[in-house]
N, C-alpha and C positions, 0 to 999 in steps of 0.2 A: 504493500500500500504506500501511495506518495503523497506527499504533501504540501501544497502553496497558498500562501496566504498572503496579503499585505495587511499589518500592523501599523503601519503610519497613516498619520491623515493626511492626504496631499493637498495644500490650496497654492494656484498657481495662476501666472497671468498676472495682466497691470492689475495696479491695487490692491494684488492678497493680503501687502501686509498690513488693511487693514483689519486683518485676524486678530491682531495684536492687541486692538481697544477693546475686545471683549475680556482681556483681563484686568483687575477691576483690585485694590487693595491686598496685592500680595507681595511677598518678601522677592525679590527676583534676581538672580546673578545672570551676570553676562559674559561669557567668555568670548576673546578673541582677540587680536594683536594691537602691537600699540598703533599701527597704519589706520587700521578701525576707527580706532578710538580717536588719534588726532585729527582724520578727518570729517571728523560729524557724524558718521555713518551709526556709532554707538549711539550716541544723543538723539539720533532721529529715529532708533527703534524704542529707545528712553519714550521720547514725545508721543509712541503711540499708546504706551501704555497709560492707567486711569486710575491716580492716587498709589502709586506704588512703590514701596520703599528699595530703591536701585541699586546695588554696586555692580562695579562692570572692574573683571579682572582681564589687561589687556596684558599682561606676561606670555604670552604664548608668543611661539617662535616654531620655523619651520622645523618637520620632524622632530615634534616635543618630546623633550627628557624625562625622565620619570621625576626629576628634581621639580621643574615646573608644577606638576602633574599634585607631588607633594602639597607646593604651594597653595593652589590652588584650592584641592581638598581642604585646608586649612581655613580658608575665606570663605568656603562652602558653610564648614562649619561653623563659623564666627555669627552669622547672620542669619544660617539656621533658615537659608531661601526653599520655598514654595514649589517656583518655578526653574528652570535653568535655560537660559537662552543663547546657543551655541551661533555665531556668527561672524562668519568668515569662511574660508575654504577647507581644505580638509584636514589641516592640523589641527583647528580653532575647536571643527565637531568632535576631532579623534582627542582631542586634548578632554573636550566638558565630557564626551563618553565613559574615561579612565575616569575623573575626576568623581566623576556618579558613582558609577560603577565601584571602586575605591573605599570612597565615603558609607558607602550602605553597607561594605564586608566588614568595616572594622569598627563601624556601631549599632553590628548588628541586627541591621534593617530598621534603627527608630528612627534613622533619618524619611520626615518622609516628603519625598520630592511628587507634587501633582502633575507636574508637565514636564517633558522634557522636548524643547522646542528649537530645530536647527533650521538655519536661516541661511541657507549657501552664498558666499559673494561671489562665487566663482564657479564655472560651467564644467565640471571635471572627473570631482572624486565619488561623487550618488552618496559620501556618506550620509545622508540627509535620513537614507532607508535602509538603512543595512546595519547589520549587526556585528559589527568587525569594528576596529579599531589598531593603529600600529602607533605603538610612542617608541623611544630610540634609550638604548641604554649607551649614555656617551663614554662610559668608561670601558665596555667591550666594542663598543664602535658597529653595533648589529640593533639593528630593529625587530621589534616584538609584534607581531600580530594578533591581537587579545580577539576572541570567538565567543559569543550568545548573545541568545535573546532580549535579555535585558538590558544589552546595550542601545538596541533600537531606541531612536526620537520616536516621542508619540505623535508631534506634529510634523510636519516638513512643509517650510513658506517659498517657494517660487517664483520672486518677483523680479521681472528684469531687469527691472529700473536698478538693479544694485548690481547689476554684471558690464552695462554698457562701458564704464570708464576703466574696465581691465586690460592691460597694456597688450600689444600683439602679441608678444614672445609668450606672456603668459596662457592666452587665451588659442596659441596654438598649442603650447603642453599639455593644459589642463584638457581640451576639446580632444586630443589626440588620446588621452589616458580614457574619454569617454568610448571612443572606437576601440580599441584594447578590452576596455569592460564589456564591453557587447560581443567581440567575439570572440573573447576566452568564456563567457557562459555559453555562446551558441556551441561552443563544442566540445566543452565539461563533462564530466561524469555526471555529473549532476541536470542536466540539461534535459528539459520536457515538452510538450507541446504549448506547455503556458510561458515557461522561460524562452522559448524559439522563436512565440511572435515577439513578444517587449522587444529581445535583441536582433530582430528583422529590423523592426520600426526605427530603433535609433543608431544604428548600421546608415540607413536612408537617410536620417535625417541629419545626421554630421556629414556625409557624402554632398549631401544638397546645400547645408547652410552654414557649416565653420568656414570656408569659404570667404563668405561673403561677411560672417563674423570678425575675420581676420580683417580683410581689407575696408570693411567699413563697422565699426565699433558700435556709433549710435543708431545701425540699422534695427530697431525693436524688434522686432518680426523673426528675425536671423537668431538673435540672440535669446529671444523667448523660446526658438524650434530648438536650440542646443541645450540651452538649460535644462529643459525636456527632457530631451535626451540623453542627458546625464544623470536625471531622477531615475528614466524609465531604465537605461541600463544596470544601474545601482540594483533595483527590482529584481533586475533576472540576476546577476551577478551574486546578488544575497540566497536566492534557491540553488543558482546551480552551483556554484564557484565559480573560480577563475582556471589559474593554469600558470605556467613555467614563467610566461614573460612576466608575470607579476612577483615571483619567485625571484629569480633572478634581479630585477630594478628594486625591490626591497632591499634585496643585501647589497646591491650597487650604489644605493641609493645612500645606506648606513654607511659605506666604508670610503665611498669617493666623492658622494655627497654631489651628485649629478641630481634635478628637478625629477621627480618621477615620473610625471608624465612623459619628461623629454628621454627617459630612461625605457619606458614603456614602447616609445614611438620607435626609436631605433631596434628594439629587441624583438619587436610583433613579427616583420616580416621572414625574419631567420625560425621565430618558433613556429609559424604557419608554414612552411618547408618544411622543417621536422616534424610536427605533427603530420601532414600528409603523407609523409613517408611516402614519397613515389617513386617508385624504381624504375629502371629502365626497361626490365623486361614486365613490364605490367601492361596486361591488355585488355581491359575493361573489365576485368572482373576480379581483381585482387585491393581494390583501392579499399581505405579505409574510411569508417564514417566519417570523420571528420574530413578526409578529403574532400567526399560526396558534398558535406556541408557547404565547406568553402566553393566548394563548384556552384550550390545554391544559389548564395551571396554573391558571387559573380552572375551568375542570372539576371539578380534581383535587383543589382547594380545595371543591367544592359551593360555589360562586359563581354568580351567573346569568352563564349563558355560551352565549345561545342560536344566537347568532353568532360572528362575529370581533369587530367594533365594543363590541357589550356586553359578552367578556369580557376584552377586554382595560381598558375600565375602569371593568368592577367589580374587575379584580384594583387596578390604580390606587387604585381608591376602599380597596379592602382593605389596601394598605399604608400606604395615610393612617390606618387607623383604628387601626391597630396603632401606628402612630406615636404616637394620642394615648393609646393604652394606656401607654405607655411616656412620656409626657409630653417627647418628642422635636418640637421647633418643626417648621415647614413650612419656611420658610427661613434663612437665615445672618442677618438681621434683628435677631435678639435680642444674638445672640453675636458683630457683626462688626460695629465702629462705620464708619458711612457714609466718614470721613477715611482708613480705613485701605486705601480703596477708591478706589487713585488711578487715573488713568488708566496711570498704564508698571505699578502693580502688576497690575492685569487686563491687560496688556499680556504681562508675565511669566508672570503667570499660563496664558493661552493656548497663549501659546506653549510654554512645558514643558507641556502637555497634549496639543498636538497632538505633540510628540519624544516623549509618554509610547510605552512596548511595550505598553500595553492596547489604544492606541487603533486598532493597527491588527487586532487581533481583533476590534473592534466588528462586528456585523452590516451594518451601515449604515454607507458610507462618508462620512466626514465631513472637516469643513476646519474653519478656523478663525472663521467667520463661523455656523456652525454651532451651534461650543459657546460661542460670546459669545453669541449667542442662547439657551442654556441657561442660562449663566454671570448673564444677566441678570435674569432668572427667580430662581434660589435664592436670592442677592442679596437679593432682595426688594425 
């Protein structure tokens, strides 16, 4: 028997976050960075609330530390808030997740939180709906990926109006980590006929509108369809899992301290190759599902896809070109000095990929001589 559900409440579109005024005389913390916070963006989800006592913890920092995380839990407790209002990308949510999350094991569950409320600024991570979290232990230099239920927001707020002034570079990594979340679920172990449309739908709709995202910022329209699609792929992402390339840009991401998304975007198309395993003497009847998949997705894209073989890369070839739409490298080359690339750090690095929880929803079962063989590749 299987099982899918959505637990979050999604309100989405201009305006949602007039959601926010229906809260009415409660204790409320706000997490998220100090950028938030000096730019108004905290004060302006301050002013939608209605008589309510505020503080807003802007200590969050990319891939938060568990020191942070401490912190935080601490001001949770001081105030003894209601609510908790997670705002910003996906540090800010995986930062107030741990914080929550944290806070209720070590008192017991008397903490009691009514809402747990994420507010995305940025079109990328879906942590909005999903039950995952990763904070960074900076003294082993490796990130942790925390699993369940009760990490889920009860709400999730989608308003575009908070993603329009996201710089290109960011809103090419973060948009690019949404195509990655879409189709490491469409070919997961975990992956169903409920998680295959969500990750159709937002497959299409980054193909059609990051795009236009990229080159033109205050396009509403573009940027409402990716926001989207960064919900909806989170959605399937949270039932089915992920997969290797998410594996991999974690520990990359811990140890060389490369953006993840931009980690994700260079590693998707070497792991779509290996998952489809296509050999040369393969004649239409040896391919793997996931191959099939990705031939799908080439379909579904109007890609040549008269086979397996062609459309699995023409999709390949299509994520390349989106890539240089986006002016996003091929591999870690630019942005990862050869020195920093010792043998025990790819050593670590492996090894927290293969302990990653993505890796074993990969389609394709893998070891460690596998993904140094990938590893060596984005490298470049």
């Amino acid at each position: 028997m299987n099982e899918f559900s959505i637990n979050t409440k999604v309100y989405f579109g201009n305006d949602s976050l007039q959601k926010l005024s229906e809260i009415k005389n409660k204790r409320v913390m706000i997490v998220c960075d100090k950028f938030i916070e000096t730019s108004g963006m905290a004060e302006k989800i301050v002013g939608k609330l209605y008589n309510c006592n505020t503080v807003i913890f802007s200590d969050i920092v990319p891939d938060p530390p568990v020191e942070i995380i401490a912190q935080g839990m601490q001001i949770l407790k001081s105030v003894n808030a209601q609510i908790i209002i997670a705002l910003g990308g996906g540090s800010s949510i995986d930062a107030a997740k741990a914080i929550k999350e944290y806070s209720k094991k070590l008192m017991n569950n008397e903490m009691q939180i009514e809402d747990f409320i994420a507010i995305p600024t940025t079109s990328g991570t879906g942590s909005e709906v999903t039950e995952y979290a990763v904070i960074t232990n900076k003294a082993e230099g490796l990130k942790y990926a925390l699993a369940d239920k009760s990490l889920l927001p009860t709400i999730a707020i989608l308003d575009p109006s908070l993603v329009t002034s996201v710089p290109k570079s960011i809103t090419a990594d973060t948009g690019m980590d949404v195509l990655t979340h879409a189709l490491e679920a469409y070919v997961a172990n975990g992956a169903n006929d409920f998680t295959d449309a969500l990750a159709e739908k937002a497959i299409t709709l980054v193909f059609e509108y990051l795009p236009i995202s990229y080159e033109n910022g205050d396009n509403i329209l573009a940027r409402e369809k990716v926001h989207n699609a960064s919900c909806i792929a989170g959605i399937a992402f949270n039932a089915a899992g992920l997969g290797i390339t998410h594996s991999l840009a974690h520990a990359i991401g811990g140890k060389l301290h490369v953006p993840h998304g931009r980690s994700n975007a260079i590693i998707l198309p070497l792991v779509i190759e290996y998952n489809a395993d296509i050999k040369k003497d393969t004649f239409n009847k040896e391919y793997t599902i996931a191959a099939k998949k990705y031939q799908k997705i080439a379909k579904l894209l109007d890609l040549p896809a008269s086979n397996v073989n062609i459309g699995v890369n023409s999709l390949i070839k299509a994520i390349r070109d989106l890539q240089r739409k986006l002016n996003i490298p091929t591999t870690f080359k630019s942005s990862v000095a050869e020195r920093d690339v010792s043998e025990s750090t790819k050593s670590d690095i492996l090894n927290a990929a293969v302990k990653d929880i993505c890796t074993k929803a990969n389609p394709r079962k893998t070891d460690i001589d596998d993904l140094s063989a990938i590893f060596d590749k984005v490298i470049g």
